[in-house]
C-alpha positions as CSV (number, residue, x, y, z in Angstrom):
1,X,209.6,11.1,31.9
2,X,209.9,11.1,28.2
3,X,208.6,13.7,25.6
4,X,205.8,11.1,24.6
5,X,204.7,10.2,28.5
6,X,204.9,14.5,28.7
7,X,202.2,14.7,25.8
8,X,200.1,12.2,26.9
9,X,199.4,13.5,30.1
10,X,198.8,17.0,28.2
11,X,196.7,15.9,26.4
12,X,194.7,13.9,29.5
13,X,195.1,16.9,30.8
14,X,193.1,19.3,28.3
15,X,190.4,16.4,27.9
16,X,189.7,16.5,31.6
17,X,189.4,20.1,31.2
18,X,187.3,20.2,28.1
19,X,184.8,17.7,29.8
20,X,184.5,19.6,32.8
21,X,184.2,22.5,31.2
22,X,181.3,20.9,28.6
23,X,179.7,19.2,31.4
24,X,179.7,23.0,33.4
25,X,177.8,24.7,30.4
26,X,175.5,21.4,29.5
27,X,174.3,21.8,33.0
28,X,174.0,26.1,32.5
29,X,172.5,25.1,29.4
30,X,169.8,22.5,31.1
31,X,168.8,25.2,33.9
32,X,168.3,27.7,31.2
33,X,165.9,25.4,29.0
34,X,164.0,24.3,32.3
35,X,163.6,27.9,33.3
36,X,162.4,28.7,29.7
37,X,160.0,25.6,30.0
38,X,158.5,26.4,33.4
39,X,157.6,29.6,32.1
40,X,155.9,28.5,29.1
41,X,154.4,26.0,30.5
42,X,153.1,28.6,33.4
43,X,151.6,30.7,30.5
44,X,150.0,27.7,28.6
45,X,147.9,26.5,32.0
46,X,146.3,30.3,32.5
47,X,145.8,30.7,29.0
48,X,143.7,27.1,29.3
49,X,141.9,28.0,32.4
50,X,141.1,31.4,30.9
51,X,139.3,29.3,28.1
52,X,137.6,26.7,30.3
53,X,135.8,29.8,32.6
54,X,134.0,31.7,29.7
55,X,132.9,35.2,30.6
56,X,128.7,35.3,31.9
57,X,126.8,36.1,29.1
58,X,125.6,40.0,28.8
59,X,121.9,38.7,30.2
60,X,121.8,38.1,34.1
61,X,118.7,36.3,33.5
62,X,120.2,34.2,31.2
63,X,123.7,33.1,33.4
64,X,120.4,32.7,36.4
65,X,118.9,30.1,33.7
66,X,122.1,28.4,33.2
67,X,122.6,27.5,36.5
68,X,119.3,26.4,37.2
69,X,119.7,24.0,34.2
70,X,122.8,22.2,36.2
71,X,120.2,21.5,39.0
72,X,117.2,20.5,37.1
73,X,118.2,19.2,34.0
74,X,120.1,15.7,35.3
75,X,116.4,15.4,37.3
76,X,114.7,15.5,34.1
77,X,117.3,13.0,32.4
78,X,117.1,10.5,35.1
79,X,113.2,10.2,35.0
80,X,112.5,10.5,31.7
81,X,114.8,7.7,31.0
82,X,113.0,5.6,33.2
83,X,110.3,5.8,31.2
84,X,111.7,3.2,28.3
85,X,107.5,0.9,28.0
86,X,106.4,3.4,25.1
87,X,106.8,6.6,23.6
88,X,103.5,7.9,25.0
89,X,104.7,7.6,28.7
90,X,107.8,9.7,27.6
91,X,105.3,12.4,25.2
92,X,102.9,12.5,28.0
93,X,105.7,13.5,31.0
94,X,107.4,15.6,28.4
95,X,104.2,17.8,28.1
96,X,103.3,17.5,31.6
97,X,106.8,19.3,32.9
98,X,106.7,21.9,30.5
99,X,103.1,22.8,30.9
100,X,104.1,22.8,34.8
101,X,106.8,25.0,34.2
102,X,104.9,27.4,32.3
103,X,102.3,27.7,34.9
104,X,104.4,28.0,37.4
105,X,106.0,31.0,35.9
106,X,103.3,33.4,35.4
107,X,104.2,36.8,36.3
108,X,104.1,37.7,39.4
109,X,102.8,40.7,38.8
110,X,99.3,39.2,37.0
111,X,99.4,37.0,40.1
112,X,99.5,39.6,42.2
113,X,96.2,41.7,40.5
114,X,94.6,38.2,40.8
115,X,95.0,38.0,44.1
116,X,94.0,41.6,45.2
117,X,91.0,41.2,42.8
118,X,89.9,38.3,45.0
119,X,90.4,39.8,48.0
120,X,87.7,42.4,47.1
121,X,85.3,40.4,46.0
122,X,85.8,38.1,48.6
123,X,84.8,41.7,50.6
124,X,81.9,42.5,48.4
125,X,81.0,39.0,49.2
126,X,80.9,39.2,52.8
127,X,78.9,42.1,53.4
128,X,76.3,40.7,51.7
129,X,76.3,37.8,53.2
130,X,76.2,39.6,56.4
131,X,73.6,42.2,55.4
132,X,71.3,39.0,53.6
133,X,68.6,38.3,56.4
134,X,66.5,36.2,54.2
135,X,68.3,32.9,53.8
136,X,69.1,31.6,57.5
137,X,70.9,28.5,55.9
138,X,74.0,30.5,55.8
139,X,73.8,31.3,59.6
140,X,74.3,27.4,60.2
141,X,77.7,26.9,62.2
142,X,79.1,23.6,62.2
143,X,80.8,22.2,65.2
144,X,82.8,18.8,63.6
145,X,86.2,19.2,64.7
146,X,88.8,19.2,61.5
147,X,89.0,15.1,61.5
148,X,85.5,14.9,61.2
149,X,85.5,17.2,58.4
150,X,87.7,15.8,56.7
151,X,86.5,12.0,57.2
152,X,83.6,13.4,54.9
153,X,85.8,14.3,52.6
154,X,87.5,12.3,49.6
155,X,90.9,13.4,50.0
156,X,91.6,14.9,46.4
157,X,94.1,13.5,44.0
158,X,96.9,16.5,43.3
159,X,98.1,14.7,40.1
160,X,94.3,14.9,38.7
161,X,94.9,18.8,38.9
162,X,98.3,18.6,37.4
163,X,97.4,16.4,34.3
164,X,96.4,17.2,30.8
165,X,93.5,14.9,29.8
166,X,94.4,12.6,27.1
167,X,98.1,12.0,28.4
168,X,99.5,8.4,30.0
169,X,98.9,8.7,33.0
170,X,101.8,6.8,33.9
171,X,104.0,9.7,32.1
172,X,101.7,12.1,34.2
173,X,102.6,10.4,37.6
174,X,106.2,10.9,36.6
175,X,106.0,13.9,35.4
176,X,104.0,14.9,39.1
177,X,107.3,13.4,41.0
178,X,109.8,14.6,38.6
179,X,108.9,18.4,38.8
180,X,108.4,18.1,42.8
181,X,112.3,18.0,42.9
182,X,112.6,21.2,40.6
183,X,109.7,23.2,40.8
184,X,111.6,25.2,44.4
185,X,114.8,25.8,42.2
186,X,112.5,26.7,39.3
187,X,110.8,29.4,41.4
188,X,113.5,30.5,43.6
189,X,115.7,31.0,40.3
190,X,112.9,33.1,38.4
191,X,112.2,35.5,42.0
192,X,116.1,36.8,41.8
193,X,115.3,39.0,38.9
194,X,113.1,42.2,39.1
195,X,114.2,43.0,35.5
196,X,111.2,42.6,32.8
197,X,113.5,41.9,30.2
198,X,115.4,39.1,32.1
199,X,112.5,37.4,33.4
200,X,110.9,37.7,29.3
201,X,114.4,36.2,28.6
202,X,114.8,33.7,31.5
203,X,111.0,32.4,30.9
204,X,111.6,31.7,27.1
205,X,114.6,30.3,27.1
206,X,114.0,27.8,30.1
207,X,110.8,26.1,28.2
208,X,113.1,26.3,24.8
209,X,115.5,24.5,26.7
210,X,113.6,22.1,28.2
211,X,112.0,20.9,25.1
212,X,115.3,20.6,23.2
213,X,116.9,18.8,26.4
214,X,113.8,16.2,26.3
215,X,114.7,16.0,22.3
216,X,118.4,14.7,23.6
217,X,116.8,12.2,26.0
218,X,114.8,10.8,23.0
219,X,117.6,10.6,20.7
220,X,119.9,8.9,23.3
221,X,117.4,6.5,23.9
222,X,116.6,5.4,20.2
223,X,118.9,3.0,18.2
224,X,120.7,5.3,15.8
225,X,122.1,2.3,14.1
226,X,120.9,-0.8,12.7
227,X,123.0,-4.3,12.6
228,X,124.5,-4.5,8.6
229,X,123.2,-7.2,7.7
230,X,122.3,-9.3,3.8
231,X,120.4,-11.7,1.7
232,X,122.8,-14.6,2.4
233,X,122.7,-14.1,6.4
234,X,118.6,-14.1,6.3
235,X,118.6,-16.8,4.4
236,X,121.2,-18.9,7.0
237,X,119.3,-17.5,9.8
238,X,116.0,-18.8,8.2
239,X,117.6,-22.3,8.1
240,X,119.0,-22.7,11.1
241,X,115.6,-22.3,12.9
242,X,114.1,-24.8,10.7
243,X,113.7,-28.5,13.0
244,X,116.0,-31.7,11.9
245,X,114.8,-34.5,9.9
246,X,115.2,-37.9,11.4
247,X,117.9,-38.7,8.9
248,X,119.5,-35.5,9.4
249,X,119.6,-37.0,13.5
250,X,120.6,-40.1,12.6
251,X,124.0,-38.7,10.7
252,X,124.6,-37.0,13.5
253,X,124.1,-33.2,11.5
């Protein structure tokens, strides 16, 4: 073999060996980076779900209210969208639900007195009437079975009770049907706190809510933006609804 041959395969040789030793450490190098990666990219996701599950607010009234506005609020959209004839159906069930909400959280506690306060003189009211021998019309015991009763009866409208005189009444029918399906998560949200100051809190900032919720709807369902138009397409427009002439036929325009 001659001296040349000899070098050649030298220096085959230490190429063979530099590649496999380059190819050894790109490979090192490659499990290093995709270690370093994984655990960057490990950090980065909790850091985003840290920031997508905010911390409850100090109030527990206020993280009650929030999620009773998941349940209620699409409700609310829904059938108030419906509502697209006039602005007075949409006014009308607007201050039919919040009204509706309003009343139906009183405090329990001035419910309560209310009721006790009835109780006695619904007492008082009896023994008098049991003590009054004067008028024997009140001693009259009527037999009708139920049905009867009630066959005698004109069965009363409940959406006459929950209306606000002057309203649509089609917005008020809505408005009836539309707080059915809330007014259980309404109450049973509002009867988990005991606390004065979340109930105060959980009261005003439900009916704040609400009204600025029906303010989306309204907004949503108005056109924000009119069609550009100009003096030169009126005028076209104006033209183009204007009947051919009988030579204007006749040329075929």
């Amino acid at each position: 073999m001659s001296n040349e041959t000899m070098l050649k395969e030298s220096i085959r040789s230490v190429i063979k060996f530099v590649k496999k030793k380059r190819l050894k450490e790109e490979k090192d190098l490659r499990k290093i980076i995709r270690k370093m990666l994984d655990y960057e990219l490990k950090n980065l996701n909790e850091a985003q779900t840290a920031d997508t599950d905010p911390s409850p607010n100090k109030s527990t009234g206020i993280n009650v209210l929030e999620d009773l506005l998941k349940k209620i609020v699409p409700v609310l959209e829904t059938d108030y969208k419906i509502l697209t004839t006039s602005v007075e159906q949409r006014n009308s069930f607007r201050s039919h639900v919040i009204q509706a909400i309003v009343q139906t959280l009183k405090p329990v506690e001035v419910n309560n007195d209310a009721a006790a306060a009835a109780v006695e003189d619904l007492n008082e009211d009896i023994e008098i009437e049991l003590t009054d021998d004067e008028n024997d019309d009140d001693k009259f015991i009527d037999i009708r079975t139920d049905a009867e009763k009630q066959s005698d009866e004109e069965p009363a409208d409940p959406r006459e009770d929950f209306g606000i005189e002057g309203q649509d009444v089609t917005g008020r029918n809505m408005a009836y049907s539309s707080f059915k399906k809330i007014e259980s998560n309404i109450i049973d949200a509002y009867e988990l706190l005991s606390n004065d100051e979340d109930k105060e809190l959980f009261h005003d900032y439900l009916v704040a809510n609400v009204k600025l919720y029906f303010d989306k709807f309204e907004t949503e369902l108005a056109d924000k933006v009119d069609e550009p138009t100009n003096q030169a397409y009126s005028t076209a427009s104006e033209e183009g609804t204007e009947e051919p002439t009988e030579d204007e036929i006749d040329l075929g325009l």
